[in-house]
DOSEDREN-49115 format. One record per atom (N, C-alpha, C, O): x, y, z. Coordinates in steps of 0.001 Angstrom, whole numbers, padded with zeros to 6 digits, always signed. Atoms other than C-alpha are relative to their C-alpha. Layout:
N
XYZ
...
! end
This chain:
125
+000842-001178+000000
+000000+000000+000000
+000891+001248+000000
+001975+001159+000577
-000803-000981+000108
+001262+003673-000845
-000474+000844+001091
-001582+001217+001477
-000216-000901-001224
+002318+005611+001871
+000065+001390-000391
+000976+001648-001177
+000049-001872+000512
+001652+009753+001293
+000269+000862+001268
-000101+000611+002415
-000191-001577-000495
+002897+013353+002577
-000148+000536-000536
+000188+000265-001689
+000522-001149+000108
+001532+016439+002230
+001117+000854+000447
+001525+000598+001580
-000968-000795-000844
+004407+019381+002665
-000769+001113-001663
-001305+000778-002719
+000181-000945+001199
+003989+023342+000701
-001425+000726+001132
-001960+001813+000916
+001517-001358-000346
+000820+024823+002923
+000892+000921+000667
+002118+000934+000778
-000619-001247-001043
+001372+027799+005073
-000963+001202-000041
-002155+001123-000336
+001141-001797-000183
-000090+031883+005535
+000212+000112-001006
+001114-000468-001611
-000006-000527+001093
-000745+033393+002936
-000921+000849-000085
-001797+000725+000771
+000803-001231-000054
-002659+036770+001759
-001222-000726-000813
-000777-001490-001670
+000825-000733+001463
-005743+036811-000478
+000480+000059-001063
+001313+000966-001053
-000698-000112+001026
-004656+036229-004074
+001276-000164-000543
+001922+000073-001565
-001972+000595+000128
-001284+034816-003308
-000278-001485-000912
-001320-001822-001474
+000003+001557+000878
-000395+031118-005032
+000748-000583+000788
+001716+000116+001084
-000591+000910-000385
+000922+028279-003204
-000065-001472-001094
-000821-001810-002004
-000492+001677+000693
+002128+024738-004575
+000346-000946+000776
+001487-001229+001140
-000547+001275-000668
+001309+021638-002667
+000580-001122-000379
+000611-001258-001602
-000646+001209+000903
+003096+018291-003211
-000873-001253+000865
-001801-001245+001675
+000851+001212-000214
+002040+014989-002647
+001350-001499+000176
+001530-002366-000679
-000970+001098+000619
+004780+012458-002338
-000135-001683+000713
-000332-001927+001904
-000082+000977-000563
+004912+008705-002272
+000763-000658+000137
+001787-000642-000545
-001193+001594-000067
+006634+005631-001122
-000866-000874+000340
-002012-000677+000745
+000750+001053+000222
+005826+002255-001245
-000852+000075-001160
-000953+001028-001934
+000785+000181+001037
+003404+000706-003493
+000059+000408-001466
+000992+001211-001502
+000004-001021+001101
+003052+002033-007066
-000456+000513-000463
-001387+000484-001267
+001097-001613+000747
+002465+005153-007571
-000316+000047-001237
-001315+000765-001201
+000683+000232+001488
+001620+004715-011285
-001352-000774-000115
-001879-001136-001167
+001357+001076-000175
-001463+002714-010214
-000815+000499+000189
-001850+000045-000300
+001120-000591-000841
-003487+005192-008269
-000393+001163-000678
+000252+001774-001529
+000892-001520+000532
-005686+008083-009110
+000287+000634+001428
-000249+000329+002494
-000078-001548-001372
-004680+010894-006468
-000947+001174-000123
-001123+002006-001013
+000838-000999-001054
-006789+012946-004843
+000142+001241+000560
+001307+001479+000880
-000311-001398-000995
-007014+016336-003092
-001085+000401+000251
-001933+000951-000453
+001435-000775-001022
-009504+017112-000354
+000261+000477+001218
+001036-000045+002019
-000162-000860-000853
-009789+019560+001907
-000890-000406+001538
-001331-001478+001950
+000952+000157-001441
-011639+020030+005316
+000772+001132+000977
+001876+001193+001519
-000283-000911-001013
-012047+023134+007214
-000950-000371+001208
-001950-001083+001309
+001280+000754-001365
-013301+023049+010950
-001304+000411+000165
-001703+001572+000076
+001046-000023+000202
-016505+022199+011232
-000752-000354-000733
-001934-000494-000419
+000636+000304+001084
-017284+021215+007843
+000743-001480-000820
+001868-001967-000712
-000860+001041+000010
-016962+018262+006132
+001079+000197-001189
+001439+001077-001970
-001307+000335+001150
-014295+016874+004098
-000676+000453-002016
-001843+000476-002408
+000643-000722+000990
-014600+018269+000456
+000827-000169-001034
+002028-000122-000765
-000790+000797+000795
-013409+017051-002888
+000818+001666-000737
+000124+002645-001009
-000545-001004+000758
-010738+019692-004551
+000284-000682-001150
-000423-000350-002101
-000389+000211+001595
-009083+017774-007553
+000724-001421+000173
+001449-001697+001129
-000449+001487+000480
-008185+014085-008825
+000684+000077-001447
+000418+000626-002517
-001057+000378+001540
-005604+013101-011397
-000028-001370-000131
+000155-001984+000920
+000037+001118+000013
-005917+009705-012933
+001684-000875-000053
+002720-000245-000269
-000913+000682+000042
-003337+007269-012888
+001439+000518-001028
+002594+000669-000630
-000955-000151+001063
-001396+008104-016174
-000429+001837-000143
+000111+002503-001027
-000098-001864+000162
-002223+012119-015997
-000665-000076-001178
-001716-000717-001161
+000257+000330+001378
-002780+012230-019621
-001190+001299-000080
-001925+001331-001067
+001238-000870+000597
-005322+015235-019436
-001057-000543+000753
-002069+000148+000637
+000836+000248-000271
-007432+012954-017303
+000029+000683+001792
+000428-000019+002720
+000504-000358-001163
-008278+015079-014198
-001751+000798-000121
-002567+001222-000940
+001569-000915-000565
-011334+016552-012022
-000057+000907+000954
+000658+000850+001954
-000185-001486-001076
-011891+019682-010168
-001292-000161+000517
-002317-000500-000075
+000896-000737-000508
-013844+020638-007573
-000991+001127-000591
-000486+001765-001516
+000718-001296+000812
-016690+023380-008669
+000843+001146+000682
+001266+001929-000169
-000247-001243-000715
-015288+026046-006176
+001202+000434-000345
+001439+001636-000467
-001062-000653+000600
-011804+025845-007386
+000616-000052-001457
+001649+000455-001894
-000315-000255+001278
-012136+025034-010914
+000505+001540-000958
-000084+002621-000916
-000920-001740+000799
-009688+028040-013342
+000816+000057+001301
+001730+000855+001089
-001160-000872-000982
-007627+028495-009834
+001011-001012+000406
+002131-000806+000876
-000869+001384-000669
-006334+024969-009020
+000591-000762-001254
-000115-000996-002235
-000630+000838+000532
-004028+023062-010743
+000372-001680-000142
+001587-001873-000115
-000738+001493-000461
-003406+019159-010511
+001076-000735-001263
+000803-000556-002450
-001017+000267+000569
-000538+017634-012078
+000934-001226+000606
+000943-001283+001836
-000690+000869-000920
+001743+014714-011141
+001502-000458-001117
+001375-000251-002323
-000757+000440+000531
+005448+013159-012210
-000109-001509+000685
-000085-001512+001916
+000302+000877-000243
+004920+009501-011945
+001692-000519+000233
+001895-001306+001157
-001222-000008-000701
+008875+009395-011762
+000898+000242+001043
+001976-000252+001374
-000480-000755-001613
+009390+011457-008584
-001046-000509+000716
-000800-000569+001920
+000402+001071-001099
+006536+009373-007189
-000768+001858+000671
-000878+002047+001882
+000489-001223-000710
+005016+013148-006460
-001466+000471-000837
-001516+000130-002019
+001171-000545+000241
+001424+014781-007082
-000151+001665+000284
+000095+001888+001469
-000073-000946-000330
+001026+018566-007187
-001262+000689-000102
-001911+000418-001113
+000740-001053+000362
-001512+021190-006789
+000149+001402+000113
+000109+001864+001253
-000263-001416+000367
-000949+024717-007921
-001180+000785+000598
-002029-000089+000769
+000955-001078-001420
-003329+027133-005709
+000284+001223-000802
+001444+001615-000927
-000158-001846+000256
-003911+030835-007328
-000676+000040+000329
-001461-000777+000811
+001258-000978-000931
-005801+033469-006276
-000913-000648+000708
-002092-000914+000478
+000654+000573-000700
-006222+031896-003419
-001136+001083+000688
-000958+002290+000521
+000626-000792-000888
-009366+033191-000924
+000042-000309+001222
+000519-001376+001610
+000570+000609-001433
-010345+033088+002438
-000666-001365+000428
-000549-001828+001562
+000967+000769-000252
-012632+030402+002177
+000743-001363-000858
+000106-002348-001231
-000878+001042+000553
-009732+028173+000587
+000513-000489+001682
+000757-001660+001973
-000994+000933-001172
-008156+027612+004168
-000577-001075+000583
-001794-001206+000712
+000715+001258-000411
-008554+024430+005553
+001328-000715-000058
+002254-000353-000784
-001291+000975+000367
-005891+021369+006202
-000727-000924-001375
-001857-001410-001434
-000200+001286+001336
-005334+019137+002479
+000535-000735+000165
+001669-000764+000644
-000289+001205-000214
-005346+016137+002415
+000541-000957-001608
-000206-000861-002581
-000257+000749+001390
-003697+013866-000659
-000538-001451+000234
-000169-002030+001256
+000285+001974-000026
-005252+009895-001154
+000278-000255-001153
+000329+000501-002124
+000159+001113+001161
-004822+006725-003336
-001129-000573-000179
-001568-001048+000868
+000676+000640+000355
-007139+005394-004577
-000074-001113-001691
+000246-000577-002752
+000316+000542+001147
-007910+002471-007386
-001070+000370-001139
-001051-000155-002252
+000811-000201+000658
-010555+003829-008853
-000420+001087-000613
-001320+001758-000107
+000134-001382+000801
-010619+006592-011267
-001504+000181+000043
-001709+001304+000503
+001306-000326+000398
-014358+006602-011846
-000916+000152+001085
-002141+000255+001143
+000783-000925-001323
-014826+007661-008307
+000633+000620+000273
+001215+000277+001302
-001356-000917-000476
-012439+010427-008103
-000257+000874+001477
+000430+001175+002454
+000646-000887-000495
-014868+012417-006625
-000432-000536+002018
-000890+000191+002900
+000628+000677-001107
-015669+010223-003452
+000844-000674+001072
+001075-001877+001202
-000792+000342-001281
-013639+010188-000390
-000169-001346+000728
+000683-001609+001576
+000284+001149-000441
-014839+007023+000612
+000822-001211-001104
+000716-002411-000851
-000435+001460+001273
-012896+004773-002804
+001478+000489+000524
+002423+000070-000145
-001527+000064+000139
-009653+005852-001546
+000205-000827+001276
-000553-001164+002186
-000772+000975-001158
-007146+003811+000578
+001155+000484+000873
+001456-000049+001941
-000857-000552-001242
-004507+005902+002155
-000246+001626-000365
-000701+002231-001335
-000010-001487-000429
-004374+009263+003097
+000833+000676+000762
+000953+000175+001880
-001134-000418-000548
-001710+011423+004197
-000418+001073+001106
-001598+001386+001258
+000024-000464-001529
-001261+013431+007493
-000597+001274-000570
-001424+001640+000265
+000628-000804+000277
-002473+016262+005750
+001146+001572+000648
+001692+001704+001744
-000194-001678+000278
-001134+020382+005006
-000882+001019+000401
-001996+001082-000118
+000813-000930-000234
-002321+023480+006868
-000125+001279-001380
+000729+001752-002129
-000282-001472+001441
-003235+026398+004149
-000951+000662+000662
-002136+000351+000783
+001365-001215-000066
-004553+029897+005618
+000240+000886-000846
+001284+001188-001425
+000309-001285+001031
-005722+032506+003691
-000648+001025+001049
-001573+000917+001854
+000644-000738-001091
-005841+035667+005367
-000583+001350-000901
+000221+001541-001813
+000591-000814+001055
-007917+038633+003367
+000502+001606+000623
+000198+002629+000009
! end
């Protein structure tokens, strides 16, 4: 099973850009569709963006940060990224990266199998 970290959150203004990573060991990472979901307190967990296995153009965005988020991955560095612009306020929350087998539930926090300790990101306005 692939083991994940989350490193790249931190403060940040209103309209700044951060770049999280995603990195694995174990298992193979060329297998899994990665994930990125959030969860601020209080609310639940919340899908931001999935990349399929082979990248290839096959990702999915969240509605809220579709045009601002990026997903991307090098299946050689075993790493997953998401690019963050104009970030807002209502972006902060700890991110979380998962594996999962199943591309055709990208969307559904429940098909994945590991999950990493998870990245703080505030946005302060």
């Amino acid at each position: 099973q692939v083991q994940l970290t989350e490193s790249g959150g931190g403060l940040v203004q209103a309209g700044d850009s951060l770049r999280l990573s995603c990195s694995a060991s174990g298992g193979t990472f060329g297998t899994y569709t990665i994930g990125w979901f959030r969860q601020a307190p209080g609310k639940e967990r919340q899908f931001v963006a999935g990349i399929a296995e082979s990248g290839d153009g096959n990702v999915r965005y969240g509605r809220s940060v579709e045009g601002r988020f990026t997903i991307s991955r090098d299946n050689l560095k075993g790493t997953v990224y998401l690019q963050m612009n104009s970030l807002k306020p209502e972006d902060a929350a700890i991110y979380y990266c998962a594996a999962s087998k199943t591309w055709r539930l990208v969307r559904f926090s429940s098909a994945y199998e590991s999950w990493g300790q998870g990245t703080q990101v505030t946005v302060s306005s």
